[in-house]
C-alpha positions in Angstrom: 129.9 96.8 89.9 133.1 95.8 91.7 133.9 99.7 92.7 130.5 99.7 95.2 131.1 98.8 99.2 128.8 95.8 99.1 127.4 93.2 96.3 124.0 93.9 96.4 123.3 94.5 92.5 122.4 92.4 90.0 122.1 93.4 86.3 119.3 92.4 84.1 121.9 89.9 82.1 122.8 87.6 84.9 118.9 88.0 86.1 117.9 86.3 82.7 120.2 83.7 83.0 119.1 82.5 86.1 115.0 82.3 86.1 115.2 78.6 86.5 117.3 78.9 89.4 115.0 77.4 92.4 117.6 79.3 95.0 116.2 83.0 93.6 112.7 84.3 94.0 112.2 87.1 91.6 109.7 89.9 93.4 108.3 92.8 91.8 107.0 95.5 93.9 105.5 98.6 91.9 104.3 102.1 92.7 101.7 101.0 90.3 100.7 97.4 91.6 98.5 97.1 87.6 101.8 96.8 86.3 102.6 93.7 87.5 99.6 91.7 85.7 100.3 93.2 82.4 104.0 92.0 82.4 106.6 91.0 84.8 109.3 88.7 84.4 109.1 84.7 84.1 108.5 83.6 87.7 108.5 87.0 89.6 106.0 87.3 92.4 104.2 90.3 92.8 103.6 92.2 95.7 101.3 95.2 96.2 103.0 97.8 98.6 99.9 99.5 99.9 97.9 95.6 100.5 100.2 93.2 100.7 103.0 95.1 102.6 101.4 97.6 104.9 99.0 97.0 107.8 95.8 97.6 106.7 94.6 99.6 109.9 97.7 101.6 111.3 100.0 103.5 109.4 103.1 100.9 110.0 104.8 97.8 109.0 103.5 94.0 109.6 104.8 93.0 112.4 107.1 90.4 112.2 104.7 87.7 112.3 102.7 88.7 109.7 105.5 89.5 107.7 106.7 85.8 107.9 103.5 84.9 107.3 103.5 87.0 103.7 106.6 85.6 102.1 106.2 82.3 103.5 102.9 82.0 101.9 103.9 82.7 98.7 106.6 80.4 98.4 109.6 82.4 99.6 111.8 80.8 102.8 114.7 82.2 104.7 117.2 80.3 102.7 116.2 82.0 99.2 118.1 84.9 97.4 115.1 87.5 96.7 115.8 89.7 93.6 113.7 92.8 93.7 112.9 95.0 91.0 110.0 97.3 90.2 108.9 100.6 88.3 110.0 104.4 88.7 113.4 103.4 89.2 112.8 100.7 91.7 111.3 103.0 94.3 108.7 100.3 96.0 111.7 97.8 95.4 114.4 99.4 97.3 111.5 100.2 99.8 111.1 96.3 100.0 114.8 95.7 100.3 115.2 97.8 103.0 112.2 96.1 104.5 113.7 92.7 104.1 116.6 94.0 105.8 114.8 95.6 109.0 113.5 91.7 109.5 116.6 90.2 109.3 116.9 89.0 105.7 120.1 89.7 104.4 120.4 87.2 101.4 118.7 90.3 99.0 119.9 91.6 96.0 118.4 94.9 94.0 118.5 95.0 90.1 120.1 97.6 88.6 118.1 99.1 86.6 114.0 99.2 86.7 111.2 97.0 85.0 111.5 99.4 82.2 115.1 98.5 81.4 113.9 94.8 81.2 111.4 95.9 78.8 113.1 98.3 76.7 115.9 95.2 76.3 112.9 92.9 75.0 114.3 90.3 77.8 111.0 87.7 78.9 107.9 88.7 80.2 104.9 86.7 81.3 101.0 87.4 82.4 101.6 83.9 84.2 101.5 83.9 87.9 103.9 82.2 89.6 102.8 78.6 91.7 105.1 77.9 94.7 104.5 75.9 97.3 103.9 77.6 100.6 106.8 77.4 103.2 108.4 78.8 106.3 109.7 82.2 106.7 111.3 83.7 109.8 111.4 87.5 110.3 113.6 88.9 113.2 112.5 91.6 115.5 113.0 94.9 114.0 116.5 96.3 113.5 116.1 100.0 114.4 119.6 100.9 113.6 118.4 101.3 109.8 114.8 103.2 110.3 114.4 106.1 112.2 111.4 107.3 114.1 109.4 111.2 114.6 111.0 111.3 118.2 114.7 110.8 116.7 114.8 113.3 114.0 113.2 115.8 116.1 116.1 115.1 118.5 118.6 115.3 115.3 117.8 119.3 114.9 120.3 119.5 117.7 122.5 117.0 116.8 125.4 116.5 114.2 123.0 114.1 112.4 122.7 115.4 108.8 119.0 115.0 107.4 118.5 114.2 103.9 115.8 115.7 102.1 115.3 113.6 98.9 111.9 114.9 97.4 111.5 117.3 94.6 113.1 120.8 94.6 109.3 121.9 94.9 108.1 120.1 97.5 111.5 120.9 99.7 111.1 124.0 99.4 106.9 123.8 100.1 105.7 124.6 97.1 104.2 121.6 96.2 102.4 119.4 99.1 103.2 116.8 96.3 104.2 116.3 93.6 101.3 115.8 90.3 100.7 112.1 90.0 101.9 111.0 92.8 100.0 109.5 95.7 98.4 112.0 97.9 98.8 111.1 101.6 97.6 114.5 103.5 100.4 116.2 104.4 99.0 119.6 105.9 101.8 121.6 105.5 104.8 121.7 102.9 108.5 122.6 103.3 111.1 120.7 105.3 112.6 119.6 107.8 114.6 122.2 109.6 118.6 122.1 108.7 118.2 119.1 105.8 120.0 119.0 103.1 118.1 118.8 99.7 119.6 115.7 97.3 116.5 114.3 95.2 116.5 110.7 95.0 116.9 110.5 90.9 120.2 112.7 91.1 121.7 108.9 91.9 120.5 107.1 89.0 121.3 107.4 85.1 118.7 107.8 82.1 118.3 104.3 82.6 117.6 103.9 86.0 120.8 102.1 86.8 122.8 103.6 89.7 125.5 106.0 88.9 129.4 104.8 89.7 130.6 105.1 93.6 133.0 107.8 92.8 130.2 109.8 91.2 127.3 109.0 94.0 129.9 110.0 96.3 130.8 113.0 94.6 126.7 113.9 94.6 126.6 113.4 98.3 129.7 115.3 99.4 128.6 118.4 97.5 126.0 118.9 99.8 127.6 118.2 103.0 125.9 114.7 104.0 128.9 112.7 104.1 131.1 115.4 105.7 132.5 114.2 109.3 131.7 110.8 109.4 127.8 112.5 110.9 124.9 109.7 111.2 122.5 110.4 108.4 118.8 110.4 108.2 116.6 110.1 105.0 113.3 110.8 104.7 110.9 111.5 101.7 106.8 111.5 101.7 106.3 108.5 102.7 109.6 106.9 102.7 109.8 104.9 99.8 112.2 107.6 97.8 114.2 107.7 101.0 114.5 104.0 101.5 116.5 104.0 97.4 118.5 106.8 99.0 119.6 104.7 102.0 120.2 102.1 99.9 122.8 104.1 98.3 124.4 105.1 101.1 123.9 102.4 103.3 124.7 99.8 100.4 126.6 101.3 97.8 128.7 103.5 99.6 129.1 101.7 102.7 127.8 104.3 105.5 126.5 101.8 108.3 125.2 104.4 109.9 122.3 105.8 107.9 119.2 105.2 108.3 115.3 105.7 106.7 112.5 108.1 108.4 109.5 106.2 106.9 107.1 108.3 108.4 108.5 111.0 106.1 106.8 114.1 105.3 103.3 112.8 105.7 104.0 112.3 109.4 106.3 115.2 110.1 104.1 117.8 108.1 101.2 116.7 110.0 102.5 117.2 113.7 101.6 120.0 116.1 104.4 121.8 116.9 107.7 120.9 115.2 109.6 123.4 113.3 109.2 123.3 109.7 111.1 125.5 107.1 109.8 126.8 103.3 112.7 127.7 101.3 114.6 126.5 98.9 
């Protein structure tokens, strides 16, 4: 994993040989949060994206309080190395990562490769839940230079910001609202947004949901004119949980400090009054 700008992987190998390792907490975070009881791995602690990571009355983050609050709680302080890994490729994990790293933790590592690959290796899995003891966790006031807001990528259209649109071919080009299967979050209108480039999130990952080399992710990127120029880049899905594994391959693997995540996504920018929205594909 040498060839990648920072060491942020681990692979499912060295994961295994260090479960008893009190220094690690292993989280899973699922698009499915079932998942997690019917198998995870010895010792992982499972969080559910949509009740455990979101506030339960606005569309937003915890604020850093609460956020303290949730991984303190369950055993997880500043001075841990937290291992993420999930289903669909790690989508609600690199979401969590990226999360960790808008508060301030920066001791985080991503595996490479989903809770599938764990399975499919017949590596340990456990329906025990994990006891820790509670303990402190500090989260920092939000850094905004990795998550972008509605009033910044409107104000991209007229920039050299290059917008990354990381969905499905069908729901860039409006087709689909979303996609089958996926979680429905009312998005009144489909297409995208004006000038972005379409690069859906899998393209970056193998049959096995580990990431492809640097060469080729950069490869992948350049073809579509996001890396040209040194330009600031915003990603931005449905709800931002694709985006947030795109950022952490441009951001992380690749090295480009100046990326960042539209969270709000499609489900805010497709419900706004009056902002340019294209259909094509």
């Amino acid at each position: 994993m040498a060839d990648y700008a920072k060491d942020v992987l681990v692979d499912t190998e060295w994961l295994e040989a260090h479960l008893d390792d009190d220094s690690i907490r292993v989280v899973e975070v699922d698009e499915n949060p079932a998942l997690y009881a019917e198998a995870h791995i010895p010792g992982a602690i499972g969080f559910d994206w949509k009740t455990d990571l979101q506030d339960q009355v606005k569309r937003d983050f915890l604020d850093p309080r609460e956020f303290g609050e949730l991984f303190g709680s369950r055993g997880i302080s500043n001075d841990h190395t937290i291992v993420l890994y999930g289903d669909r490729n790690n989508w609600f994990a690199a979401y969590t990562y990226w999360y960790l790293k808008y508060y301030g933790h920066d001791n985080v590592k991503l595996v490479n490769g989903p809770r599938e690959k764990w399975i499919a290796e017949q590596r340990p899995t456990t329906t025990d839940l994990p006891s820790y003891e509670p303990t402190s966790f500090n989260a920092t006031p939000g850094d905004d230079s990795i998550r972008a807001k509605r009033d910044e990528v409107y104000a991209a259209l007229d920039s050299d910001t290059r917008l990354v649109d990381v969905r499905s071919p069908g729901e860039y080009s409006g087709e689909l609202i979303a996609m089958p299967g996926y979680e429905q979050e009312g998005a009144q209108r489909g297409g995208h947004i004006p000038g972005a480039a379409s690069v859906p999130w899998a393209q970056a990952v193998q049959e096995d949901g580990t990431f492809k080399s640097a060469d080729e992710l950069s490869a992948l990127y350049s073809s579509k004119d996001v890396l040209s120029n040194g330009n600031p880049i915003i990603a931005y899905c449905r709800i931002g949980e694709r985006s947030a594994h795109t950022w952490f391959v441009l951001h992380e693997l690749l090295g480009r400090d100046d990326v960042k995540n539209y969270d709000g996504s499609w489900t805010e920018w497709g419900n706004l009054v009056d902002v340019p929205i294209e259909k094509s594909v």
